[in-house]
Structures are given as C-alpha cells and as structure tokens.
C-alpha positions in Angstrom: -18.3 -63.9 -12.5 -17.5 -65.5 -15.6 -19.8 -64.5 -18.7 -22.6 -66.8 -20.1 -20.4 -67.3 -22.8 -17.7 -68.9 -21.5 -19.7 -71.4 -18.7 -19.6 -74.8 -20.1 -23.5 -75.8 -18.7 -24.9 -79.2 -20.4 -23.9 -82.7 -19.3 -23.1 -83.8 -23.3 -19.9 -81.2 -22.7 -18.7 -82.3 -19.5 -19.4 -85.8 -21.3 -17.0 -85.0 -24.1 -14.5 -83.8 -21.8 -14.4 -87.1 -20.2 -14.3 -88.6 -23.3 -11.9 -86.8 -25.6 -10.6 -84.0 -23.7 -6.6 -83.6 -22.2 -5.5 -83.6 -18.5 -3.2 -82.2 -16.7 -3.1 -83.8 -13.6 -2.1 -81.8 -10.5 -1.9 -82.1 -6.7 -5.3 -80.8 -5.9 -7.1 -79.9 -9.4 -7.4 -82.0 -12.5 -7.7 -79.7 -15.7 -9.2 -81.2 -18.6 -8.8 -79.4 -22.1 -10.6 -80.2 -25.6 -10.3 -78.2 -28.6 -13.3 -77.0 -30.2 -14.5 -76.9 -34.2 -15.2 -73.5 -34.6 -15.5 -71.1 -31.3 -14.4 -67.8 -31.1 -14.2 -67.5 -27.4 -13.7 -70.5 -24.4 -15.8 -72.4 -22.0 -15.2 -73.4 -18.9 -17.0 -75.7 -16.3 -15.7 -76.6 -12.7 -16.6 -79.5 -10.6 -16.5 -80.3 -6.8 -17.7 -83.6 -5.3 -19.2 -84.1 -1.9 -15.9 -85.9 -1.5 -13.8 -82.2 -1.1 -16.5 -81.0 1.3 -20.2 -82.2 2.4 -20.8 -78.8 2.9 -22.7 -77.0 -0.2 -21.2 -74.2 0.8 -17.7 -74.9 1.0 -18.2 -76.4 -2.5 -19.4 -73.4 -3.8 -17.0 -71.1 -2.4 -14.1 -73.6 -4.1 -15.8 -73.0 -7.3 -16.2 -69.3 -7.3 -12.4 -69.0 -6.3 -11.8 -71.2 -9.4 -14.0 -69.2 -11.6 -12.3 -65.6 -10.3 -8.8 -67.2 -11.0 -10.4 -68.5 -14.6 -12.0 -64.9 -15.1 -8.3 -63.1 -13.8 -6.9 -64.9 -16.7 -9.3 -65.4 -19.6 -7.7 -62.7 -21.8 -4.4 -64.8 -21.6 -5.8 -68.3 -22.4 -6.0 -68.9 -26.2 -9.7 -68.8 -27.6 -11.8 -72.2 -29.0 -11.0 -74.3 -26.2 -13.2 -75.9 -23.7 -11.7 -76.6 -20.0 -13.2 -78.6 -16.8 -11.7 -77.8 -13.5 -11.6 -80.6 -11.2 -11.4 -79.8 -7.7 -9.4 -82.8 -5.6 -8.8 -83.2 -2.0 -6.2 -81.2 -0.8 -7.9 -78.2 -3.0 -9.1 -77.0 0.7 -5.9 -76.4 2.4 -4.8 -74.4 -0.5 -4.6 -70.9 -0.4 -6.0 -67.9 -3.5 -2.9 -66.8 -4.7 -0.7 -70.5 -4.7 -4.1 -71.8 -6.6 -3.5 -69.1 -8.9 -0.1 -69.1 -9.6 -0.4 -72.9 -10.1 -3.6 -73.1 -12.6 -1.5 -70.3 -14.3 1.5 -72.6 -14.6 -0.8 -75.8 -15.7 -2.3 -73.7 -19.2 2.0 -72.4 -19.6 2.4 -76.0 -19.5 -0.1 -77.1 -21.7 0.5 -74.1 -24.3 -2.6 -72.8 -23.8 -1.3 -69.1 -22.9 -1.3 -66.1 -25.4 
C-alpha cells in the first residue's frame, strides 16, 4: 500500500491535473503528470469509472494492482511530481507484469525515471 504521503486525495488535485497536468496516452491507462512548486516526495491518485467495470470490486482490484505497480517503482520515479492513473477499457484483459513493464516504459518515456 502506497503511503499517506504519496496518495493524491482532494478533488482541487485531480482538478489541476485535468487542468494543467501532461498525458501520456496509452492503450488501456492514461497517465497524467504535473510538476509541483516545492515537494520533496510524489503523489499519486488512480481512477476507474463504472465504465471498466460495474463491479466495485473489480474496480478496486484494478486500482490496488496500479498502486502495487506505483509502490514497486516509487524509488525510481523522480520526486515533486504529482501523477493520476487512468484506467481505460481494455485495462481488464491485461495481465500484472505486461501493466508493469508498460507504466514502467510510459515514466522512461516521459523522463520521469531516476
């Protein structure tokens, strides 16, 4: 589980992301970056609509792979950044490791890496 510190929770966040942040579109997962003032460490906030799944519990389970895959990684992404996760629809016939290798390849991509 990801630490307090690094959960993006209030709307006016996720409202800036929308707003000013940078995507990266890909195939199932939209990744949306926005460099903060001052932060010594980075957030991160993941969304999954009723569109992926009606199932709460599907939803959830999407989101805790993200957040493992996020927490796997967090001492390789560069600090004083905030990021929202996405999820799109063919997010569910994906499996753990191609999701990983591929959010992996979206923050090389955006220079985001240590």
């Amino acid at each position: 589980m990801l630490r307090k510190i690094n959960r993006l929770t209030k709307e006016r966040d996720f409202d800036r992301m929308a707003k000013f942040g940078r995507s990266l579109v890909l195939p199932f997962l939209i990744i949306r970056s926005f460099k903060k003032e001052e932060g010594s460490f980075s957030r991160f906030g993941f969304i999954v609509s009723k569109r992926i799944s009606k199932l709460a519990t599907r939803r959830n389970y999407i989101k805790r792979i993200m957040r493992e895959i996020v927490r796997d990684l967090l001492s390789d992404i560069l600090i004083g950044y905030d990021f929202v996760f996405i999820a799109r629809s063919p997010i569910k016939f994906i499996n753990f490791s191609e999701l990983k290798n591929s959010i992996y390849a979206a923050f090389k991509k955006m220079n985001l890496l240590k």
